[in-house]
PDB file of N, CA, C, O and CB in Angstrom:
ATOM      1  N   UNK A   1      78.069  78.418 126.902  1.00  0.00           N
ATOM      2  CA  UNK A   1      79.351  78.076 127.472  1.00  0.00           C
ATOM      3  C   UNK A   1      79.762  79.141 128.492  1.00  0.00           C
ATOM      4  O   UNK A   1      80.849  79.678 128.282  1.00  0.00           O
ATOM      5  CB  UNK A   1      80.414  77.933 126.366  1.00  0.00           C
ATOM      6  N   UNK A   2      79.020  79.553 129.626  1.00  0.00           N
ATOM      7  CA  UNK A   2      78.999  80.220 130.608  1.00  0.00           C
ATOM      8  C   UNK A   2      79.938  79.891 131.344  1.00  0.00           C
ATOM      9  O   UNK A   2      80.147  78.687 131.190  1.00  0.00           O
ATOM     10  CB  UNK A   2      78.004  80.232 131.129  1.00  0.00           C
ATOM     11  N   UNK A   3      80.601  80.329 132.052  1.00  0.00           N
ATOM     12  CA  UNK A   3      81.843  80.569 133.276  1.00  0.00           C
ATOM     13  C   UNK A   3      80.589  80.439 134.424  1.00  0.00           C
ATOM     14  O   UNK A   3      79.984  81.477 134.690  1.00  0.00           O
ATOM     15  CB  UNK A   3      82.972  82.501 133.268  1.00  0.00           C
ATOM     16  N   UNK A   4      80.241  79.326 135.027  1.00  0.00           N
ATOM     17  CA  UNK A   4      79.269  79.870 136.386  1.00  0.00           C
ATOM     18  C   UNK A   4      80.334  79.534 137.747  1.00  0.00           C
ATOM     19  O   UNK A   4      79.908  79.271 138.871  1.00  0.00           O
ATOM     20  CB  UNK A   4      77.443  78.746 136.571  1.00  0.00           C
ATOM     21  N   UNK A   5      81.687  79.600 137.405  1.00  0.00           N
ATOM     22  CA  UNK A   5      82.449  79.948 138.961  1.00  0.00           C
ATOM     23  C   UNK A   5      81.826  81.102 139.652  1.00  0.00           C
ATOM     24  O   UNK A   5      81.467  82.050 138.954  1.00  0.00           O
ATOM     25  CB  UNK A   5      84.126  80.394 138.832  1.00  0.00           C
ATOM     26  N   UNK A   6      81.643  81.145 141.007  1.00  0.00           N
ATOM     27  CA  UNK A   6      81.248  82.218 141.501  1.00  0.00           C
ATOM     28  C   UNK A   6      82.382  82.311 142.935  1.00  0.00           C
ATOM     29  O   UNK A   6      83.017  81.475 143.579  1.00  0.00           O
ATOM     30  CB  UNK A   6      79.540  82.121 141.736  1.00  0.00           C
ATOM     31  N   UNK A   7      82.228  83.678 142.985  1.00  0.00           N
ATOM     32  CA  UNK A   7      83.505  84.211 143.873  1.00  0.00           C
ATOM     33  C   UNK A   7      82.960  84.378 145.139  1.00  0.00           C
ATOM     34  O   UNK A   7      82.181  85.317 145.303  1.00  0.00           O
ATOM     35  CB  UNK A   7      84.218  85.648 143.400  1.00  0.00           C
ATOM     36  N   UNK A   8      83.231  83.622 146.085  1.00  0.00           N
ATOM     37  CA  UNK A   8      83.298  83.688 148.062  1.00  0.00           C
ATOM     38  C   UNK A   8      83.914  83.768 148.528  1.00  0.00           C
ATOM     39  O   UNK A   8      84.835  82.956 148.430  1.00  0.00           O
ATOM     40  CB  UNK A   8      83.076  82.991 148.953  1.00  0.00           C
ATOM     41  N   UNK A   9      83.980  85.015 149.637  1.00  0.00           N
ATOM     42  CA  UNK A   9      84.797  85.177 150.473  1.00  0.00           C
ATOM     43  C   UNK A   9      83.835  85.551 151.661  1.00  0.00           C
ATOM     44  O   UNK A   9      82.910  86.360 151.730  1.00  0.00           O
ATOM     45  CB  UNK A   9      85.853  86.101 150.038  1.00  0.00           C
ATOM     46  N   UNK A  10      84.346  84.734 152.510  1.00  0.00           N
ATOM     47  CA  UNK A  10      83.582  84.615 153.976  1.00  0.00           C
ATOM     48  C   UNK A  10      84.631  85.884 154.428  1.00  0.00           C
ATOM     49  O   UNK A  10      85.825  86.109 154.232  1.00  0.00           O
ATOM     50  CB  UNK A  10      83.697  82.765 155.058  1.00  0.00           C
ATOM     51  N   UNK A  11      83.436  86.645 155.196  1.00  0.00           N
ATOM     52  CA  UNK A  11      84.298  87.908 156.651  1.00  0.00           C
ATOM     53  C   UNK A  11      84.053  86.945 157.621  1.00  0.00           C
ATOM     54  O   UNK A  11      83.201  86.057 157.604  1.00  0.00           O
ATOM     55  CB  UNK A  11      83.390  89.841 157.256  1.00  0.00           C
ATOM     56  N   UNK A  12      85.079  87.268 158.668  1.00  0.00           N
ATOM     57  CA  UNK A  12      85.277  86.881 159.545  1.00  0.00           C
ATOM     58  C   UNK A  12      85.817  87.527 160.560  1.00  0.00           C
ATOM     59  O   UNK A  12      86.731  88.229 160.129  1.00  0.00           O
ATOM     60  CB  UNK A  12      85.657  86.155 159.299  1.00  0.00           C
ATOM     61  N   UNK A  13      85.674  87.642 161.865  1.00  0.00           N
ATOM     62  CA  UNK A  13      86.670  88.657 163.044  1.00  0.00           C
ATOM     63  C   UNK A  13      87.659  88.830 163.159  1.00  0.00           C
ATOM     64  O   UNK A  13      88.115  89.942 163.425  1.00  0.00           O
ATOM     65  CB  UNK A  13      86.752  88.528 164.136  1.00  0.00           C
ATOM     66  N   UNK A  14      88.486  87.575 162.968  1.00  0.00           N
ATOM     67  CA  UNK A  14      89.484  87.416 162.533  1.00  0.00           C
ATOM     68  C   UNK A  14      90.396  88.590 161.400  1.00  0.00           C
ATOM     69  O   UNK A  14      91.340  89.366 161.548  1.00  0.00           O
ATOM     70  CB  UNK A  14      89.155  86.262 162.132  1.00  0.00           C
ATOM     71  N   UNK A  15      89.378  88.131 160.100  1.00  0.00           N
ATOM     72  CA  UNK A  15      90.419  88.937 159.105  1.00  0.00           C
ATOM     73  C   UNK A  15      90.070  89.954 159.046  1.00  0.00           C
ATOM     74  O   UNK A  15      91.043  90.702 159.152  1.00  0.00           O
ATOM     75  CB  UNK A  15      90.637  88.608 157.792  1.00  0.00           C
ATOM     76  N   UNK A  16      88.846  90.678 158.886  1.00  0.00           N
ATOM     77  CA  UNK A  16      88.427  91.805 159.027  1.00  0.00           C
ATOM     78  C   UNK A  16      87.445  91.909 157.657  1.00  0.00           C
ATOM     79  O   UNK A  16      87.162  91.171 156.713  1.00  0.00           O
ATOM     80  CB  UNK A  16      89.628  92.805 159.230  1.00  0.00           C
ATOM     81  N   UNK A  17      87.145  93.082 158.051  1.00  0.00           N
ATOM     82  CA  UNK A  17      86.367  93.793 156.613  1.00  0.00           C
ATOM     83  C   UNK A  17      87.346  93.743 155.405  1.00  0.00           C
ATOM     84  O   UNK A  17      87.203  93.056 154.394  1.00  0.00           O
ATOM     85  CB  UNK A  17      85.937  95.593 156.833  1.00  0.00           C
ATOM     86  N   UNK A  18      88.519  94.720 155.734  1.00  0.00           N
ATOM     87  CA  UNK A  18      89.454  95.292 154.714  1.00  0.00           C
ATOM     88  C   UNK A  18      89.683  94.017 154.075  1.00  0.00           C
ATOM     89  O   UNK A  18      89.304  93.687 152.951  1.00  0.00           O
ATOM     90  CB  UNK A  18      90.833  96.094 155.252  1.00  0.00           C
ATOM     91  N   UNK A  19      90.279  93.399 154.828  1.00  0.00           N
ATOM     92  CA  UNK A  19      91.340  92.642 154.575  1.00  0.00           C
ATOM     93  C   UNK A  19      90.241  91.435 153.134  1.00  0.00           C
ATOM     94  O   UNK A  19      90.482  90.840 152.083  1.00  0.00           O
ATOM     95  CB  UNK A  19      92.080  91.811 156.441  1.00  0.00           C
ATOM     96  N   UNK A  20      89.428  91.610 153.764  1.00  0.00           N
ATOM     97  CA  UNK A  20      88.178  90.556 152.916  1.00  0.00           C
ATOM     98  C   UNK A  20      88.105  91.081 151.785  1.00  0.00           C
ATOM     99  O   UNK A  20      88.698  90.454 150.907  1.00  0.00           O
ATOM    100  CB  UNK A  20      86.554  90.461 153.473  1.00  0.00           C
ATOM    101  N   UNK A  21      87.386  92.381 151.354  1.00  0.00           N
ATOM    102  CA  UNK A  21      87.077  93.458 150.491  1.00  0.00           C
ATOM    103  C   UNK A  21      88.520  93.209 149.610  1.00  0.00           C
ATOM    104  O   UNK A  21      88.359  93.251 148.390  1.00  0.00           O
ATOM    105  CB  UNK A  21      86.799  95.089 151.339  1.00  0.00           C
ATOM    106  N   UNK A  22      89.861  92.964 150.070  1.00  0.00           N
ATOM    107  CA  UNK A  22      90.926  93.041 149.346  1.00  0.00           C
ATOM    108  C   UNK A  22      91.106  92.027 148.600  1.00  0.00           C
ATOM    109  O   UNK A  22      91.619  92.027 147.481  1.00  0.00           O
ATOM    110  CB  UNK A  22      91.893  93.246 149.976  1.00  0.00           C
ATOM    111  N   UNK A  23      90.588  90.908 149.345  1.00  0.00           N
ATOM    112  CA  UNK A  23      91.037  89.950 148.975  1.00  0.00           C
ATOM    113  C   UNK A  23      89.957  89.526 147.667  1.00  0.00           C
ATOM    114  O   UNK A  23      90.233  89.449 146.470  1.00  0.00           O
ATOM    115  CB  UNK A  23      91.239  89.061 150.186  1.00  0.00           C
ATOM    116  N   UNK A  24      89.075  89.366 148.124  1.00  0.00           N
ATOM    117  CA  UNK A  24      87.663  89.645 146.903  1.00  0.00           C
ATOM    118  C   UNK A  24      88.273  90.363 145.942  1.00  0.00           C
ATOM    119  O   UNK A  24      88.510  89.592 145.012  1.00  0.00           O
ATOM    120  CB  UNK A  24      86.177  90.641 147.419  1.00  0.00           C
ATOM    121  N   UNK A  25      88.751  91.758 145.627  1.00  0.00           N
ATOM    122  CA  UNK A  25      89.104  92.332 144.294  1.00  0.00           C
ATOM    123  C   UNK A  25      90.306  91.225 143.992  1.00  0.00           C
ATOM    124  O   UNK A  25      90.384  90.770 142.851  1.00  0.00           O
ATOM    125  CB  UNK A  25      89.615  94.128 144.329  1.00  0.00           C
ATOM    126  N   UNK A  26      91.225  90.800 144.995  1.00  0.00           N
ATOM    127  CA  UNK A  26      91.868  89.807 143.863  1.00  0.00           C
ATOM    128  C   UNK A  26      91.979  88.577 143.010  1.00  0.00           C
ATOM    129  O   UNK A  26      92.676  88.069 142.132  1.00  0.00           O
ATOM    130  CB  UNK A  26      92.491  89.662 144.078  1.00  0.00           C
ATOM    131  N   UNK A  27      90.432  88.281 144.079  1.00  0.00           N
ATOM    132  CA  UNK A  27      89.625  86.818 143.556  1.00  0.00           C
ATOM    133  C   UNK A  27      89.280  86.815 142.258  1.00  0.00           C
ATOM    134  O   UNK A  27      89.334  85.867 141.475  1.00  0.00           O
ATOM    135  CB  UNK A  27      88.246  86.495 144.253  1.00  0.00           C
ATOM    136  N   UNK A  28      88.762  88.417 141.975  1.00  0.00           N
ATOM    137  CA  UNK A  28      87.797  88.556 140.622  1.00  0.00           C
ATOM    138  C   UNK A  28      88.806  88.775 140.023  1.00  0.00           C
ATOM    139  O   UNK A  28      89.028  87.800 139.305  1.00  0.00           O
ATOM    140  CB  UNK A  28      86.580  89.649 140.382  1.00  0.00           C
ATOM    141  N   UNK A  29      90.087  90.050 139.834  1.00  0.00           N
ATOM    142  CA  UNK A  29      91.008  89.859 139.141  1.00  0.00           C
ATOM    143  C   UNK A  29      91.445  88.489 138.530  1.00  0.00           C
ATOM    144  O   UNK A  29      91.239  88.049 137.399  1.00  0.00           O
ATOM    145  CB  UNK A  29      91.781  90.340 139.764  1.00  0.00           C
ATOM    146  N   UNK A  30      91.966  88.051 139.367  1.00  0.00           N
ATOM    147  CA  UNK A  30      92.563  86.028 138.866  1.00  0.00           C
ATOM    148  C   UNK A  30      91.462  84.899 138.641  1.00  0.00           C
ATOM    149  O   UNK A  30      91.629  83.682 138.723  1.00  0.00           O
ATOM    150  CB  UNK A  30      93.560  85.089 140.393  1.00  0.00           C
ATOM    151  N   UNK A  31      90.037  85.753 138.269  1.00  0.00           N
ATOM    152  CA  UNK A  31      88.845  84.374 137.796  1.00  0.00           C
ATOM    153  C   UNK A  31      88.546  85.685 136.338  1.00  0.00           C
ATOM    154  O   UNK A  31      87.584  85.566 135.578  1.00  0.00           O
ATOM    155  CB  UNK A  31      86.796  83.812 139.468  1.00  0.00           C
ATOM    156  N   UNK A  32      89.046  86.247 136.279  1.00  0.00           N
ATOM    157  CA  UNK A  32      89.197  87.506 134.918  1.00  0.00           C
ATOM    158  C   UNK A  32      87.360  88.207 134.897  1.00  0.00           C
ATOM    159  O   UNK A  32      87.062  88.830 133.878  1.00  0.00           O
ATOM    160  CB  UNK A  32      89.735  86.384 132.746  1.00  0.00           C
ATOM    161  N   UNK A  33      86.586  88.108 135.676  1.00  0.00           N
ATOM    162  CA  UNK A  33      85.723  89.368 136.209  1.00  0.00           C
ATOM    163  C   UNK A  33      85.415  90.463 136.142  1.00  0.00           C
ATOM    164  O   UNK A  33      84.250  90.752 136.416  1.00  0.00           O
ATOM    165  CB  UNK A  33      85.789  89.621 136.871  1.00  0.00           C
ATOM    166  N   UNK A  34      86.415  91.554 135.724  1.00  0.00           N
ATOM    167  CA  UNK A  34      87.253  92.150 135.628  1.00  0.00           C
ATOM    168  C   UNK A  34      87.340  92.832 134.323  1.00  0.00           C
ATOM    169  O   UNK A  34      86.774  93.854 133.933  1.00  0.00           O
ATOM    170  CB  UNK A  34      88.098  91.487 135.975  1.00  0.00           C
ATOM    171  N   UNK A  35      88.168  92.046 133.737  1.00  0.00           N
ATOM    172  CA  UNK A  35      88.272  92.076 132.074  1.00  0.00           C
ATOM    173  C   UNK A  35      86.861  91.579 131.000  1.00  0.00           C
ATOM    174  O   UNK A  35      86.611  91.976 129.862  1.00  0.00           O
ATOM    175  CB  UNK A  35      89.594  90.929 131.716  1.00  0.00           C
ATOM    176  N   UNK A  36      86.194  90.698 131.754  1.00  0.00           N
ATOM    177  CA  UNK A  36      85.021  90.661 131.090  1.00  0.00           C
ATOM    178  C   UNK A  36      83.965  91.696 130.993  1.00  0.00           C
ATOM    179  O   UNK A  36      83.183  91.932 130.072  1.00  0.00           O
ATOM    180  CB  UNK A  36      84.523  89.738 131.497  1.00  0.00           C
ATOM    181  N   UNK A  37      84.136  92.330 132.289  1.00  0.00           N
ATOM    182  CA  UNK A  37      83.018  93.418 132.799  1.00  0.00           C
ATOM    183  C   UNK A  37      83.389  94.657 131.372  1.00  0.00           C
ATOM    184  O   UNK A  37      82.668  95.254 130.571  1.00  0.00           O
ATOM    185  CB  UNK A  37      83.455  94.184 134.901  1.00  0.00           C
ATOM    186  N   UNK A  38      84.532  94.617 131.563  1.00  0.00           N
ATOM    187  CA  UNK A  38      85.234  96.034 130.337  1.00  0.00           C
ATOM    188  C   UNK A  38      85.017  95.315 129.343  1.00  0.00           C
ATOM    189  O   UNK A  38      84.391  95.977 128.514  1.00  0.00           O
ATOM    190  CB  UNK A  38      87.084  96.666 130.294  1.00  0.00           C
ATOM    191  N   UNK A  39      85.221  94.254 128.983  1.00  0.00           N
ATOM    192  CA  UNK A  39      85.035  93.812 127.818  1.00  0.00           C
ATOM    193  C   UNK A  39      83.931  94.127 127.088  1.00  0.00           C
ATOM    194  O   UNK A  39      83.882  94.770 126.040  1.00  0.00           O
ATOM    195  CB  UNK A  39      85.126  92.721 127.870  1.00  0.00           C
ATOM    196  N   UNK A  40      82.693  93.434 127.962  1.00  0.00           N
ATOM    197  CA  UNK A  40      81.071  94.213 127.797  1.00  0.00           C
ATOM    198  C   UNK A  40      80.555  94.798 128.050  1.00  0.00           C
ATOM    199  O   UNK A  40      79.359  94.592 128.256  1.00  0.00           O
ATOM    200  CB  UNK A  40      80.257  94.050 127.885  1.00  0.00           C
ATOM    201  N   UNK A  41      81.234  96.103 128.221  1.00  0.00           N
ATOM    202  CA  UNK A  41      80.600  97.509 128.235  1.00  0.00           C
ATOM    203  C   UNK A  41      80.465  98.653 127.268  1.00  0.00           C
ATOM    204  O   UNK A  41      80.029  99.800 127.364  1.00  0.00           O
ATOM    205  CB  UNK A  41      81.115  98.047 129.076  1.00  0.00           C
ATOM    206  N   UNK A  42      81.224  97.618 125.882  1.00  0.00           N
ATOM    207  CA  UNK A  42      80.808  98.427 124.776  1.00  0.00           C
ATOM    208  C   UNK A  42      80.807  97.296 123.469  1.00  0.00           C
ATOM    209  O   UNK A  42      81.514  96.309 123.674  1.00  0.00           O
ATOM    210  CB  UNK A  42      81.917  99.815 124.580  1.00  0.00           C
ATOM    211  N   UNK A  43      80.179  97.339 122.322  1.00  0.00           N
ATOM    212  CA  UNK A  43      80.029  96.357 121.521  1.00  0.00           C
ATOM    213  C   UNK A  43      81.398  96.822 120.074  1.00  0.00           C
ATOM    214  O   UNK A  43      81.399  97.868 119.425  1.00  0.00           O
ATOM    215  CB  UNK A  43      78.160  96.313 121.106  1.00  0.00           C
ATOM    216  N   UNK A  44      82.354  95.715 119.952  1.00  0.00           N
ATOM    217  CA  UNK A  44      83.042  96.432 119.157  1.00  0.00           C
ATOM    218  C   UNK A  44      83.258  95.319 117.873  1.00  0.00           C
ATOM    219  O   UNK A  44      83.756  94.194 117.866  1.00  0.00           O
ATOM    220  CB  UNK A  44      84.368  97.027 119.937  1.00  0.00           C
ATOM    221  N   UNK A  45      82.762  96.006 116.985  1.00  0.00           N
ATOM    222  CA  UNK A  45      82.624  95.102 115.621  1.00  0.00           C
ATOM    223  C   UNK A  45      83.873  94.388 115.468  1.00  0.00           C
ATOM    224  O   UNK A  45      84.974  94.934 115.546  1.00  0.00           O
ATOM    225  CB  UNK A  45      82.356  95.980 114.214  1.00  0.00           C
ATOM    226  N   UNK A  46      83.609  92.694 115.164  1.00  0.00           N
ATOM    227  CA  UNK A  46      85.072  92.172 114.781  1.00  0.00           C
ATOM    228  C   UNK A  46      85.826  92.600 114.016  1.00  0.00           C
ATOM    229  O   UNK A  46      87.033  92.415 114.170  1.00  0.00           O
ATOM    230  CB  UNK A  46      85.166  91.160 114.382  1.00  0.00           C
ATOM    231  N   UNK A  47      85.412  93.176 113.151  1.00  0.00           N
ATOM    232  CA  UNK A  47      86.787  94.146 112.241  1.00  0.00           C
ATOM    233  C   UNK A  47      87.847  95.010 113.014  1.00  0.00           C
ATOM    234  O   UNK A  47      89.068  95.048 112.869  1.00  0.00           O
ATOM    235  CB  UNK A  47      86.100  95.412 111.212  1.00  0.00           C
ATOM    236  N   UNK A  48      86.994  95.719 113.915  1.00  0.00           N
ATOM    237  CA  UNK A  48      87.893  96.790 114.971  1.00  0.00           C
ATOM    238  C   UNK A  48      88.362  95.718 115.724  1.00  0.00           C
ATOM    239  O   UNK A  48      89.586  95.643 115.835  1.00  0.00           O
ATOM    240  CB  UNK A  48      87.020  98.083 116.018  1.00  0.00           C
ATOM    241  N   UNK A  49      87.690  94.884 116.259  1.00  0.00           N
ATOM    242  CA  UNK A  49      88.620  93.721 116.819  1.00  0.00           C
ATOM    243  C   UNK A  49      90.302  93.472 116.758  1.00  0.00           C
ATOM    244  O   UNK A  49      91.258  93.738 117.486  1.00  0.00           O
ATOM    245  CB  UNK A  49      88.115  92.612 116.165  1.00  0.00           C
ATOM    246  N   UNK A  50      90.079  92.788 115.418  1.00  0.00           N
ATOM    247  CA  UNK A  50      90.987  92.560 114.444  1.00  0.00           C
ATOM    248  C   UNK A  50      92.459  93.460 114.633  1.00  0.00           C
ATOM    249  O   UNK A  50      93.601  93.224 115.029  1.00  0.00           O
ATOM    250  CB  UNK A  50      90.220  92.881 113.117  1.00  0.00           C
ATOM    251  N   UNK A  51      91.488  94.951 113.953  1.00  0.00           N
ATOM    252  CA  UNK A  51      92.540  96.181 113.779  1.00  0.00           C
ATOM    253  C   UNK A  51      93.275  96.476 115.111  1.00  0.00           C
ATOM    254  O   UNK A  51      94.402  96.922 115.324  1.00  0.00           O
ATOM    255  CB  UNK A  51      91.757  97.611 113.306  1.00  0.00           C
ATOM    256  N   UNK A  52      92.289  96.091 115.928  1.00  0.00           N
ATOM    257  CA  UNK A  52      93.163  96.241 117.590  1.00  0.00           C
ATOM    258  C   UNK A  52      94.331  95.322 117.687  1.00  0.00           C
ATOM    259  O   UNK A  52      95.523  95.630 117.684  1.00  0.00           O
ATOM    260  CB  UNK A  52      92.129  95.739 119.051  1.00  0.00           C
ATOM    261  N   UNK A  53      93.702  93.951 117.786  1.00  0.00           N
ATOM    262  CA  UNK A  53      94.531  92.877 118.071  1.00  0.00           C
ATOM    263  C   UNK A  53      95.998  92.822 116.967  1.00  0.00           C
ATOM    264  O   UNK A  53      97.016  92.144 117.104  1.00  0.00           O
ATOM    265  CB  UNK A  53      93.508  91.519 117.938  1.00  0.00           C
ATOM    266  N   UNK A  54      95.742  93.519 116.192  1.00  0.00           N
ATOM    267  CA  UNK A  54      97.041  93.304 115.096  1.00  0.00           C
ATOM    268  C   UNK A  54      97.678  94.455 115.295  1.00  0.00           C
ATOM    269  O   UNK A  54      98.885  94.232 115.390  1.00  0.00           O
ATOM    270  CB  UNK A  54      96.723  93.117 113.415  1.00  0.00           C
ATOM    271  N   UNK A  55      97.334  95.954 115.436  1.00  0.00           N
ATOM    272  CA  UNK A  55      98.522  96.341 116.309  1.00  0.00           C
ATOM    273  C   UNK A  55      98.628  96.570 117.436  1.00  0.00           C
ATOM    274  O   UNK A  55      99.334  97.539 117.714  1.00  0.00           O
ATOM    275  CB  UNK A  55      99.001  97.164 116.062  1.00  0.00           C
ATOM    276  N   UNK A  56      98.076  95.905 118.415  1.00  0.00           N
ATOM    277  CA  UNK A  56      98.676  95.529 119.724  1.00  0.00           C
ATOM    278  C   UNK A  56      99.746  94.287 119.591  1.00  0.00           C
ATOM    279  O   UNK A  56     100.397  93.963 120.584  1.00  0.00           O
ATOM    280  CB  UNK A  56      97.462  95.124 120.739  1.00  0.00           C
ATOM    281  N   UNK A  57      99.913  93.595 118.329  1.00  0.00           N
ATOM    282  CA  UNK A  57     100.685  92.700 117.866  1.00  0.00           C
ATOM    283  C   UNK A  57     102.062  93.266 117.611  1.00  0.00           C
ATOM    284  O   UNK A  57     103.061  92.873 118.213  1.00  0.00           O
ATOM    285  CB  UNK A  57     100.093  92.143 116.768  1.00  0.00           C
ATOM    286  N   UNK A  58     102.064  94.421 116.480  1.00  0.00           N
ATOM    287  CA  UNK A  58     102.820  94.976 116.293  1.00  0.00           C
ATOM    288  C   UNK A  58     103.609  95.814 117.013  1.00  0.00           C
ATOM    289  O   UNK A  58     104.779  95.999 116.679  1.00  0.00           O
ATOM    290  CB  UNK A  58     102.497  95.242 115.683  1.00  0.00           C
ATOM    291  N   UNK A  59     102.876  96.618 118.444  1.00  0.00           N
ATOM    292  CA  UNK A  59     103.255  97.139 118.955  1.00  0.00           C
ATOM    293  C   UNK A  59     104.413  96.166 120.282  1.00  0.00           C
ATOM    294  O   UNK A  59     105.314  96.535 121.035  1.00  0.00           O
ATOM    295  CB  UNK A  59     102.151  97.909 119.094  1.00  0.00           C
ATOM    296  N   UNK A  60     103.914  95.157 120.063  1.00  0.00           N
ATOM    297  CA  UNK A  60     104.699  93.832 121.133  1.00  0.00           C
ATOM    298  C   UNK A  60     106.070  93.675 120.001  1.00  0.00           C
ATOM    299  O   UNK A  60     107.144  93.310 120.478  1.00  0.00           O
ATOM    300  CB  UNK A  60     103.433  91.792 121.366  1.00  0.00           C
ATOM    301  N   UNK A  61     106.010  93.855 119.081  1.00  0.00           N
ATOM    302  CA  UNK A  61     107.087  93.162 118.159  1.00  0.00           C
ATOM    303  C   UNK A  61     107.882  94.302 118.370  1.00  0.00           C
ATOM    304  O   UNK A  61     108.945  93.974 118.898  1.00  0.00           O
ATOM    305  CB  UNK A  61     106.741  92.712 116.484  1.00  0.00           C
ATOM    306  N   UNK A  62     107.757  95.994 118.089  1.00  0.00           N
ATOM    307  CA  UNK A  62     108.426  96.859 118.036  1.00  0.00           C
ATOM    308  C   UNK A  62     109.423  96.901 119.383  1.00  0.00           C
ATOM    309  O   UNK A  62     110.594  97.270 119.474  1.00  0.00           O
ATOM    310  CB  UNK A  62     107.586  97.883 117.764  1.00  0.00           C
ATOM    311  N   UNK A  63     108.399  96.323 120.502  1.00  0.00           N
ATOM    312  CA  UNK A  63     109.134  96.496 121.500  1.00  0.00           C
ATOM    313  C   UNK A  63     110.299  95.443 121.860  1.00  0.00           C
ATOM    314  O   UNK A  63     111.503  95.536 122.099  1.00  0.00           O
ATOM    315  CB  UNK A  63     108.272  96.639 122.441  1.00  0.00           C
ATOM    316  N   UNK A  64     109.645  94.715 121.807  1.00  0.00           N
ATOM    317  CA  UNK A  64     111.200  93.479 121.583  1.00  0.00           C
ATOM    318  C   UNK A  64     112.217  93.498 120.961  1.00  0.00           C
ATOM    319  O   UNK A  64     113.352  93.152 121.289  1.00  0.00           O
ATOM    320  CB  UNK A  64     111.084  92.335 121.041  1.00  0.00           C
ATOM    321  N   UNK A  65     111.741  94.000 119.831  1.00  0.00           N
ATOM    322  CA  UNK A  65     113.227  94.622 118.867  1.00  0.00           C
ATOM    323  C   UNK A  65     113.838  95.630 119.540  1.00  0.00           C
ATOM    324  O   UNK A  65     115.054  95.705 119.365  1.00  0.00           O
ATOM    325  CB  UNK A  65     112.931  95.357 117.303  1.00  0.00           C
ATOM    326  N   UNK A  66     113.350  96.402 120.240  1.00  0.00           N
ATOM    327  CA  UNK A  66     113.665  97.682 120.823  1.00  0.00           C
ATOM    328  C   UNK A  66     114.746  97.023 121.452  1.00  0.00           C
ATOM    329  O   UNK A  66     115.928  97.332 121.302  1.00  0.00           O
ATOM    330  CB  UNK A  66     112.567  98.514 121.741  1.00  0.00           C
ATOM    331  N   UNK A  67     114.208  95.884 122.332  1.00  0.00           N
ATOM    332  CA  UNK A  67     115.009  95.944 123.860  1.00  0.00           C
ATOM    333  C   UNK A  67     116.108  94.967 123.296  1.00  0.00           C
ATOM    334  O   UNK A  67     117.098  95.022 124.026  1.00  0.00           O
ATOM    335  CB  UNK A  67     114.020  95.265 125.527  1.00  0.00           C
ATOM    336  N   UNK A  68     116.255  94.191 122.364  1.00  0.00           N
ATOM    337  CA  UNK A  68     117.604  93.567 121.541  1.00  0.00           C
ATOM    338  C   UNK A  68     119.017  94.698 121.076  1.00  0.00           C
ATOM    339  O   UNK A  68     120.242  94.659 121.186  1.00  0.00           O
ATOM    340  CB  UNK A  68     116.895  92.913 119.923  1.00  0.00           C
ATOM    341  N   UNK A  69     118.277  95.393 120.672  1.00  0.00           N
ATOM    342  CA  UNK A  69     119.442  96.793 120.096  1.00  0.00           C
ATOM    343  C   UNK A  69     119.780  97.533 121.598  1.00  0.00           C
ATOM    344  O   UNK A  69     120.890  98.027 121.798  1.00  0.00           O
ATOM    345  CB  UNK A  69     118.445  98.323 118.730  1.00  0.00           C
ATOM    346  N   UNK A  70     119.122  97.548 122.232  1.00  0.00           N
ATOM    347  CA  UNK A  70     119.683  98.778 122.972  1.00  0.00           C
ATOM    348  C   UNK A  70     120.760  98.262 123.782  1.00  0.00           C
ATOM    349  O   UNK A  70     121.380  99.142 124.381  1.00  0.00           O
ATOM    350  CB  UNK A  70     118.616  99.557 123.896  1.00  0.00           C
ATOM    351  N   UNK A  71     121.148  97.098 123.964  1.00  0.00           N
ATOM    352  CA  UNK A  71     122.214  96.878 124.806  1.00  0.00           C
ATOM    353  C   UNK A  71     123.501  96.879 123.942  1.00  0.00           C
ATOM    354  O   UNK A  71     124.633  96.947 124.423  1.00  0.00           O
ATOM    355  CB  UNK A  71     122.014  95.584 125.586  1.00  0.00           C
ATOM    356  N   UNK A  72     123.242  96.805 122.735  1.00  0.00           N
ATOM    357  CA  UNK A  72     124.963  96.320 121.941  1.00  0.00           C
ATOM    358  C   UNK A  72     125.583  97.797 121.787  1.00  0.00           C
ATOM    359  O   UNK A  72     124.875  98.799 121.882  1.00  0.00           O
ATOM    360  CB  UNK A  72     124.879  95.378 119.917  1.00  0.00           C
ATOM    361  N   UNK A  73     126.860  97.842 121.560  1.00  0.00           N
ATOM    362  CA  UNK A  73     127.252  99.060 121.187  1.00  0.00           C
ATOM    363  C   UNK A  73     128.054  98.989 119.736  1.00  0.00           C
ATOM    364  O   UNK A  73     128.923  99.857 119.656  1.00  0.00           O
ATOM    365  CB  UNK A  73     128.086  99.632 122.345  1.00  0.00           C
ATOM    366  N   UNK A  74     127.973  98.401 118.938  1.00  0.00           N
ATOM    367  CA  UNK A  74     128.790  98.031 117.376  1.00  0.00           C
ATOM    368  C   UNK A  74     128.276  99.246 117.400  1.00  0.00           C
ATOM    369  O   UNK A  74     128.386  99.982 116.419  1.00  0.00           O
ATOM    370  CB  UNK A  74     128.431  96.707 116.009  1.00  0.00           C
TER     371      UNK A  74
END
């Protein structure tokens, strides 16, 4: 179940080098390229998985609560 989108960006005289090169990093950013590359650059047992994903969970919850209290003044 491979992703085979592949990312093109034609240069042209027009747009330039830069402008191409820029646009390319944001192609791969928004087709997630990117995040896969980091993803598989190290093998991390589903348990650590897990332990990640649940407090990066927690750490989303702390913060929301955070930002509810800080405006009242009781």
């Amino acid at each position: 179940m491979a992703n085979t989108t592949n990312v093109k960006v034609v240069v042209d005289e027009k747009s330039g080098v830069e402008r191409s090169i820029r646009k390319f990093k944001r192609l791969c950013e928004s087709f997630g390229v990117v995040k896969e590359y980091r993803k598989r650059q190290e093998y991390k047992k589903p348990s650590i998985k897990l332990k990640e994903k649940l407090a990066a969970a927690e750490k989303r919850r702390k913060k929301t609560a955070g930002k509810g209290r800080r405006g009242s003044k009781i």
